[in-house]
C-alpha positions in Angstrom: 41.9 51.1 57.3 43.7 50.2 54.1 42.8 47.6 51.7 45.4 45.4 49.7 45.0 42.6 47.5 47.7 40.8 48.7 45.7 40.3 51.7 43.5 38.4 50.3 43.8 34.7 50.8 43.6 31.8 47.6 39.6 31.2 48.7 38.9 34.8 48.8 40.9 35.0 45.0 38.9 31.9 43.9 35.3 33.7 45.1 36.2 37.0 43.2 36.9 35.2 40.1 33.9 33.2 39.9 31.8 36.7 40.8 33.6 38.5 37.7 33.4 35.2 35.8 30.1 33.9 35.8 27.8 35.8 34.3 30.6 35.4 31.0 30.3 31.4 31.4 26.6 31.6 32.1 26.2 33.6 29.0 28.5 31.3 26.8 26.8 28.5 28.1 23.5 29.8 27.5 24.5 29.9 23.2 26.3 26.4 23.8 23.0 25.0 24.7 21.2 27.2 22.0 23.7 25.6 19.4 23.1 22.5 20.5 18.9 22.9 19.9 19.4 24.6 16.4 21.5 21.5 15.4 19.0 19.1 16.8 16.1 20.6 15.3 17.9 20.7 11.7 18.6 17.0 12.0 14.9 16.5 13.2 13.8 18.3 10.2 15.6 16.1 8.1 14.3 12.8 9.8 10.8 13.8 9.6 10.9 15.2 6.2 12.5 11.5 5.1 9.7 9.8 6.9 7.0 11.6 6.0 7.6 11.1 2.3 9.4 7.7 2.0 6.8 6.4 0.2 6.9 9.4 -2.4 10.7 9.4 -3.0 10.7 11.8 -5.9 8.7 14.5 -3.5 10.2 17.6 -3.8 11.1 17.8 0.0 12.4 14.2 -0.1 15.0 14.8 -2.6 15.3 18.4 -0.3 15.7 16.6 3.0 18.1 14.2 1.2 20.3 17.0 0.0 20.6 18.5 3.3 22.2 15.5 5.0 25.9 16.8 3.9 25.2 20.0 6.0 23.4 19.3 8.7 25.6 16.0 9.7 28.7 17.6 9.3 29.5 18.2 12.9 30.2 21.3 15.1 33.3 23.5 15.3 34.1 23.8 19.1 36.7 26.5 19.6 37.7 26.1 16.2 38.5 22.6 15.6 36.2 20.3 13.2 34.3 17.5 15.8 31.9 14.7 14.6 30.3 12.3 16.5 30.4 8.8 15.7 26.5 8.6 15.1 26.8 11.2 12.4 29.1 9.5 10.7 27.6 6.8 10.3 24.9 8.9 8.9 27.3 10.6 6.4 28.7 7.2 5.2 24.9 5.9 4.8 24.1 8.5 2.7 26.9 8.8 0.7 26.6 4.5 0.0 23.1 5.2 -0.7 23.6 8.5 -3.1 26.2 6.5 -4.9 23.2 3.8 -5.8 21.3 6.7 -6.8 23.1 7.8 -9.1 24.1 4.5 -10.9 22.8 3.1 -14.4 19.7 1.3 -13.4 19.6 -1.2 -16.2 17.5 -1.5 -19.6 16.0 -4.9 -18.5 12.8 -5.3 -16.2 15.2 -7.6 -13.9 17.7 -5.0 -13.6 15.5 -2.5 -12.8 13.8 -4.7 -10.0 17.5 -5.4 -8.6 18.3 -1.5 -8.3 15.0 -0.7 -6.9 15.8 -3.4 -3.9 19.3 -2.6 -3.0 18.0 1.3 -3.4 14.7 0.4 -0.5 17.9 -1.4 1.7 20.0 1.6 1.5 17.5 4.2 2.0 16.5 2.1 5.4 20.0 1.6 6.2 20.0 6.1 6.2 16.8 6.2 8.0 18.1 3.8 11.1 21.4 6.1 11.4 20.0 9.4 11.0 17.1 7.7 13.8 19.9 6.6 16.0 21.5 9.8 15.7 18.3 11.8 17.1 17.7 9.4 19.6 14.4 7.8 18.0 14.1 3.9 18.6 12.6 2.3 15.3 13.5 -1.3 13.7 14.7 -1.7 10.1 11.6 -3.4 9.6 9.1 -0.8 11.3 11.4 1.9 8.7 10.9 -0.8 5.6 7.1 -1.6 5.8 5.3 1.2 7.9 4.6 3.6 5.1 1.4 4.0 3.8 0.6 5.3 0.1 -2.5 5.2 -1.4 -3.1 3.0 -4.2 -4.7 6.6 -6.1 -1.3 8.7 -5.5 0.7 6.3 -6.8 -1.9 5.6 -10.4 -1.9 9.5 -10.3 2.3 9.8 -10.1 2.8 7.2 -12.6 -0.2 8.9 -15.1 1.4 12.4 -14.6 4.6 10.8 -15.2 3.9 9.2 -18.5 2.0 12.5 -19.8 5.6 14.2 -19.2 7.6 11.9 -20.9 5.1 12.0 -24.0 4.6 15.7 -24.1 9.0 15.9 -23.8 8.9 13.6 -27.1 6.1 15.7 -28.6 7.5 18.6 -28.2 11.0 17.3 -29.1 9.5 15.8 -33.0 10.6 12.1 -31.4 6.7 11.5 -31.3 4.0 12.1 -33.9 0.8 13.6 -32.4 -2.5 11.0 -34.0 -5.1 12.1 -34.8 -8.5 11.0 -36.3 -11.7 12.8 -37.5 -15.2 11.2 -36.7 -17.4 13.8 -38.3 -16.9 17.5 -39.4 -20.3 19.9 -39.5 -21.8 20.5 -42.5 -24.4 22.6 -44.1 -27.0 20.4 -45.4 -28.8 22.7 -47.8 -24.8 22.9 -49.2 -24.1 19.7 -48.9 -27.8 18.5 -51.2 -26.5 21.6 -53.9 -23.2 19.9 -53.9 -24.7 16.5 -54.7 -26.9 18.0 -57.3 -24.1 19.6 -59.4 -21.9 16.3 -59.2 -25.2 14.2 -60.3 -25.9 16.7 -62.8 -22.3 17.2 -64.1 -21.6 13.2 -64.4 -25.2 12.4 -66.4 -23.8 15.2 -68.6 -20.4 13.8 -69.1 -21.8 10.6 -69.7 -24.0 11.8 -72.5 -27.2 11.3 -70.5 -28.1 14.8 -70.2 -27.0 18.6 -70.9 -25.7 21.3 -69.2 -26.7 24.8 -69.9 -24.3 27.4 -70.3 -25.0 30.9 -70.2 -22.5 33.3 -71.9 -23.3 36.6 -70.7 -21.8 39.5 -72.8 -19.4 41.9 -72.2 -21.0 45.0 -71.8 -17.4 46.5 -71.5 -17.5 49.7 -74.1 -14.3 50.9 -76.0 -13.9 54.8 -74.6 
């Protein structure tokens, strides 16, 4: 009995296909989903790096995480074509808002500087909601704002650590003078009561209240 395809009838065609097929689209599926992890675990990285160090915003993995925003919110590139979702987006326009503030003049003035710091804290939360949203995490601008905690010691011990920096920058530069001022130095005392006892000795003598003896030793040189 002979076999030919054209026998074979549209559902029999369809069954072959998918036989031949699937293990391809099960394998292609199978990096589609791993894609989809990878990307989600970068973004989580980001998010928990931000929020674990919000308080400390000039930790080096803040400023890190911060710097990885561009990359990791870019989008994906399905068959070729550039895709981003809307939540990332929104990310992406947060941060560059926010990165724009950062890199402004803050001000010479002590109200200037208190101005910038607030509109920085409202952007910064602003990037923490979107990049929240976008990893499916349910916090409040509020809960973002005022849920940090920072000891009262790290932040004495950044500030003391900062100002040493900045003083040992103008040190080393000559802007800054280093002061300095002697207490005590040691001394000998038997050299120190010989000392006394020539100066006594030499002003009674130069006053006319007493002599000095000199002894002139001779040469004891001899012409050859």
């Amino acid at each position: 009995m002979s076999f030919n395809l054209s026998d074979l009838t549209a559902r029999e065609w369809v069954m072959v296909a998918a036989t031949v097929a699937g293990p391809i689209f099960a394998v292609q599926a199978q990096k589609w989903v791993e894609r989809i992890r990878e990307r989600r675990g970068r973004k989580l990285w980001v998010f928990q790096q931000l929020m674990a160090t919000r308080a400390t915003r000039t930790a080096v993995d803040h400023v890190q995480a911060l710097n990885m925003i561009d990359l990791v919110f870019y989008g994906s590139h399905p068959f070729g074509m550039h895709w981003r979702t809307r939540a990332e987006q929104t990310v992406l326009d947060a941060w560059k808002e926010y990165h724009d503030h950062l890199t402004q003049h803050r001000g010479v003035d002590d109200a200037a500087l208190v101005v910038w710091i607030s509109r920085g804290d409202e952007l910064f939360v602003n990037l923490l909601f979107a990049i929240a949203k976008d990893v499916h995490y349910r916090f409040d601008r509020v809960q973002l704002k005022s849920s940090a905690y920072s000891p009262v010691a790290h932040g004495e011990q950044e500030f003391e650590l900062n100002t040493i920096r900045k003083m040992l920058v103008k040190l080393l530069s000559g802007d800054q003078s280093l002061k300095m001022e002697v207490a005590s130095l040691p001394v000998d005392p038997d050299a120190l009561k010989a000392q006394i006892a020539l100066s006594t000795a030499l002003a009674a003598a130069l006053a006319g209240q007493g002599a000095l003896t000199v002894a002139i030793k001779p040469n004891e040189s001899k012409a050859t």
